[in-house]
N, C-alpha and C positions, 0 to 999 in steps of 0.2 A: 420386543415390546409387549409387556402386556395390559392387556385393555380390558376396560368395561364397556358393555353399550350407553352409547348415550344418548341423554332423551331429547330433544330439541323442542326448547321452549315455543321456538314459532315454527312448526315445521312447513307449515306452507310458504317460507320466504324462499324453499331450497326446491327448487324443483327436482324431478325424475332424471331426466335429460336434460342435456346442455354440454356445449363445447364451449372452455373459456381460452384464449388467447393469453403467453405469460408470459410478457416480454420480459417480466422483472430478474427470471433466470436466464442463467449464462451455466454453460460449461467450457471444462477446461480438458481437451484430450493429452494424455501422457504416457508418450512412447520412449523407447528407446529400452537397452537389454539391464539397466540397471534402477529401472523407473520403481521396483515395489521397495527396494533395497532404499534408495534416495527418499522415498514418502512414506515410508516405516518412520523413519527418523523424523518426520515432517507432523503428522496425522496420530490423532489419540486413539484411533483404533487400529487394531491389531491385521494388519491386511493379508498375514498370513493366515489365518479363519476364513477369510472372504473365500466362499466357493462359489462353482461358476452358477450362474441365473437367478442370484441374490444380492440383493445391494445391502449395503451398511450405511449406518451414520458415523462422520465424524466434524470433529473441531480442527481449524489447524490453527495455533495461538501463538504469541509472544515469548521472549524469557521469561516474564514474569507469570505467566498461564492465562494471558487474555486473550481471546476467541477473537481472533479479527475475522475468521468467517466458520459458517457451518455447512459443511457438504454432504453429499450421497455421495457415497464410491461406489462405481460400477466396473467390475473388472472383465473385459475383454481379451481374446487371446491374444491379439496386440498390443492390447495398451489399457489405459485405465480414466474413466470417466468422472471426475469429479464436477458435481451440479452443485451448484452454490445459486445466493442474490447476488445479481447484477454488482450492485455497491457495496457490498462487502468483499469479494469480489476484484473489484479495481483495489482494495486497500490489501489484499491478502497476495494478492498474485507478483507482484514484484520482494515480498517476501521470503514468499514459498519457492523463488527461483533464483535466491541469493545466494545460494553455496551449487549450486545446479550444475556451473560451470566447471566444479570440480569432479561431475559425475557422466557416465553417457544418459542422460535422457534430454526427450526432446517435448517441447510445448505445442501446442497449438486449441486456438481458441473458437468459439462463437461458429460453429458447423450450422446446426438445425436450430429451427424455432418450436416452441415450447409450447404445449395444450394442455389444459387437463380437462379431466370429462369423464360422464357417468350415463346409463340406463341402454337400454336395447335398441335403440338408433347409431348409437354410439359404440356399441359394441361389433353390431353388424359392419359400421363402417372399417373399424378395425382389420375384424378380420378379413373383410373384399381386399384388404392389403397384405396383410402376413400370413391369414391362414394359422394363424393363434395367437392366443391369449395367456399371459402369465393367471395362475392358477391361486395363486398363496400368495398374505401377506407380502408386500416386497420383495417379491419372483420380478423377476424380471424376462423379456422374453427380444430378442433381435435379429433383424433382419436388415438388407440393404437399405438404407433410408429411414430406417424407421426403428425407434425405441423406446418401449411399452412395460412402465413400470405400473404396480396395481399397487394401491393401498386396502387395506379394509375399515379403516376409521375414518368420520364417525361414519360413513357409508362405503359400501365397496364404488372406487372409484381408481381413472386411471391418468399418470401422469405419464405424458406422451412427448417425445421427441421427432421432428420429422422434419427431411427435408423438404425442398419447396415443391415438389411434384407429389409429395403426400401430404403437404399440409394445404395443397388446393384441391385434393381430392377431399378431405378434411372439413374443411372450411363448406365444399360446395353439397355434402352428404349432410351436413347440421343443419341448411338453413332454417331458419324459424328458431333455432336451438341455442342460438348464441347467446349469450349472456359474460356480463364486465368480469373481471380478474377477481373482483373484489368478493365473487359466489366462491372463488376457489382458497382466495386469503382465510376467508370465515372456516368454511371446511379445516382449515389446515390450523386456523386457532382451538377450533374444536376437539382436534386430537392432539391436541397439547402441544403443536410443531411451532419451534420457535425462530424466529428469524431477526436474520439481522441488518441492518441501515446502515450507510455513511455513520450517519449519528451513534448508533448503538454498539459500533464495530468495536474492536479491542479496547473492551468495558469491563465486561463478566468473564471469571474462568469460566470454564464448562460446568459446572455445577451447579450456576446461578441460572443457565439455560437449561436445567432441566435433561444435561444430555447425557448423565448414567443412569439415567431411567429410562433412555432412548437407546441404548447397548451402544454408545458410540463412542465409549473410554474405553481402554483396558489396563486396569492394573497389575498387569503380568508381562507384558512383552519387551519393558526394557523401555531405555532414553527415549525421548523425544524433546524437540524443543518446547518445555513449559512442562516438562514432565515433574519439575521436585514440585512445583509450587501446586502443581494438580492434585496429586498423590498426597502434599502434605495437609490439603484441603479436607480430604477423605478420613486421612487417618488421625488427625489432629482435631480433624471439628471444628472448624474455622470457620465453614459456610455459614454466614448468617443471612442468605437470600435465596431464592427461589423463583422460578415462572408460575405465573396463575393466568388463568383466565377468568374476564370478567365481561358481563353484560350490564350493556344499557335501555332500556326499555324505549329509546327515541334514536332519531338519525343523528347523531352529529361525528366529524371526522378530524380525527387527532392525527398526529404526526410521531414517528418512533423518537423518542430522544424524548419526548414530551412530559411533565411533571402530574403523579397523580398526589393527591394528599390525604391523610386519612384524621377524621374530626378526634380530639384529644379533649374532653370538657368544654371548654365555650369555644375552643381554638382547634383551627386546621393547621394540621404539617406534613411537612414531607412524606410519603408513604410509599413513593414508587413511580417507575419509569417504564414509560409504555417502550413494546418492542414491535407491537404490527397492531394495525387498526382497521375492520371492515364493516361497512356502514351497509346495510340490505334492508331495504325497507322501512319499516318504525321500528329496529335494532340495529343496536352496535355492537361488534364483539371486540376488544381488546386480550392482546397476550402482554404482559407487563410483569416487570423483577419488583417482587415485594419482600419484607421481610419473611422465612421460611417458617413463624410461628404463624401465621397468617388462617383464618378460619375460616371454615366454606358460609356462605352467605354474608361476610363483613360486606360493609361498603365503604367507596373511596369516588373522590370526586376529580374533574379535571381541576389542577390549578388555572389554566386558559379558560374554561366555560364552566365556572363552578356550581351552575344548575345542573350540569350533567351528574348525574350519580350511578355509578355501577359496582355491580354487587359481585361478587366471588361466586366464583360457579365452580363443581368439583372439576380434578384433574381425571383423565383417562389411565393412571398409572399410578403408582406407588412413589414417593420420591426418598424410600427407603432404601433402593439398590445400593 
């Protein structure tokens, strides 16, 4: 991924420090001696690239190239970590294990619970447990119990796996430092990460999510399921959608699935579908599929609360890949 720094409109809503609680992720472990071989075919990115102490993005989608969810793969020498939302999720997972039975791999679900968290309390607490820290971008770094990915956007920050004797070591190292899921939704709208609902699930191909700008396609390594309709996205020019992010200068809280509409001369219309919403303070950050002509600073309102008005804020990337 490549990024620009970004500037934050309120930066004092984001504190230094903080540990947030995510129950909203799940993962999924997958073993067995034909497990990369089965979700090559599965997964739009190339998992032979995947080297060890780096995670990737990817989609795993429909026939037709709809994204019913969007993961991190984490490859272990066992097995392989796919972190996905919760409810995309329950819709992708009996999916993704529909020809399974014709393969040796084996499933299993919902191990550790899930942190993310940032500043020099937080860091300390870490390592009183592993004794390192991943270094780069999307490093990843593991140990018994404990799984410690870093982001760098929009701030170096870390998303944490752990089980319950380190997420109460966790828990009891932060206190004062707590704070809702919803500090870490914002962060994560911030750097362009887009997520997916019940609602929003197998909607958009990957393109409309922003995720060849996220390295989590590859168009070289061959079949997958949703692969023509991907690939014909790319090379045909078919996209005509896009993720943005947009801010609201007041608190209110929309739902993914949700309708935004953009003013046309005396009339509002349809304009786009929110995908994650976090409400901090007197702002709102929304990630929402608008049309891909779309220009930084427009504004588009909610169809539900049509005083609400948010404006286009750039992306962290290119969406030329």
């Amino acid at each position: 991924m490549s990024a620009m720094p970004l500037s934050l409109p309120n930066a004092g809503v984001f504190p230094d420090t903080y540990l947030v609680e995510l129950p909203q992720l799940s993962e999924i472990q997958v073993s067995g001696e034909e497990r990369l071989k089965y979700l090559q075919g599965q997964l739009t990115n190339d998992l032979g690239k995947q080297t060890p102490g780096k995670v990737m993005r990817a989609c795993h989608c429909d026939a037709k190239g709809k994204a019913w969810a969007i993961y991190q793969t984490i490859a272990l020498p066992d097995s392989l970590i796919l972190l996905g939302d919760s409810e995309a999720i329950e819709k992708s997972l009996p999916e993704l294990k529909k020809y399974a039975v014709f393969s040796k791999v084996n499933w299993q679900a919902n191990e550790l619970r899930w942190f993310g968290g940032a500043g020099d309390v937080f860091e300390s607490s870490l390592q009183a447990i592993s004794n390192q820290l991943p270094q780069a971008h999307l490093d990843y770094t593991q140990t018994e119990g404990l799984l410690v990915i870093r982001y760098d956007f929009p701030s170096v920050r870390y998303l944490v796996g752990a089980n319950e004797s380190n997420a109460t070591h966790l828990t009891d190292a932060m206190q004062g430092h707590h704070h809702s899921s919803t500090l870490w939704q914002a962060l994560d709208i911030q750097a362009g990460l887009p997520s997916l609902a019940s609602a929003t699930s197998n909607e958009y191909v990957p393109q409309m999510l922003n995720m060849q700008a996220l390295d989590a396609i590859s168009f070289t390594k061959g079949c997958y399921i949703g692969q023509e309709t991907v690939a014909r996205t790319r090379y045909l020019g078919k996209n005509k959608r896009a993720a943005y992010i947009l801010r609201c200068s007041h608190s209110i809280q929309l739902e993914a699935g949700e309708t935004l509409e953009v003013q046309l001369e005396e009339n509002w219309r349809r304009g786009g579908t929110v995908l994650s919403c976090a409400t901090l303070s007197e702002e709102t950050w929304l990630m929402a599929v608008l049309p891909n002509d779309t220009q930084q600073g427009a504004l588009l309102r909610s169809k539900a609360h049509p005083d609400a008005i948010f404006e286009v804020q750039p992306l962290p990337y290119s969406l030329e890949n």
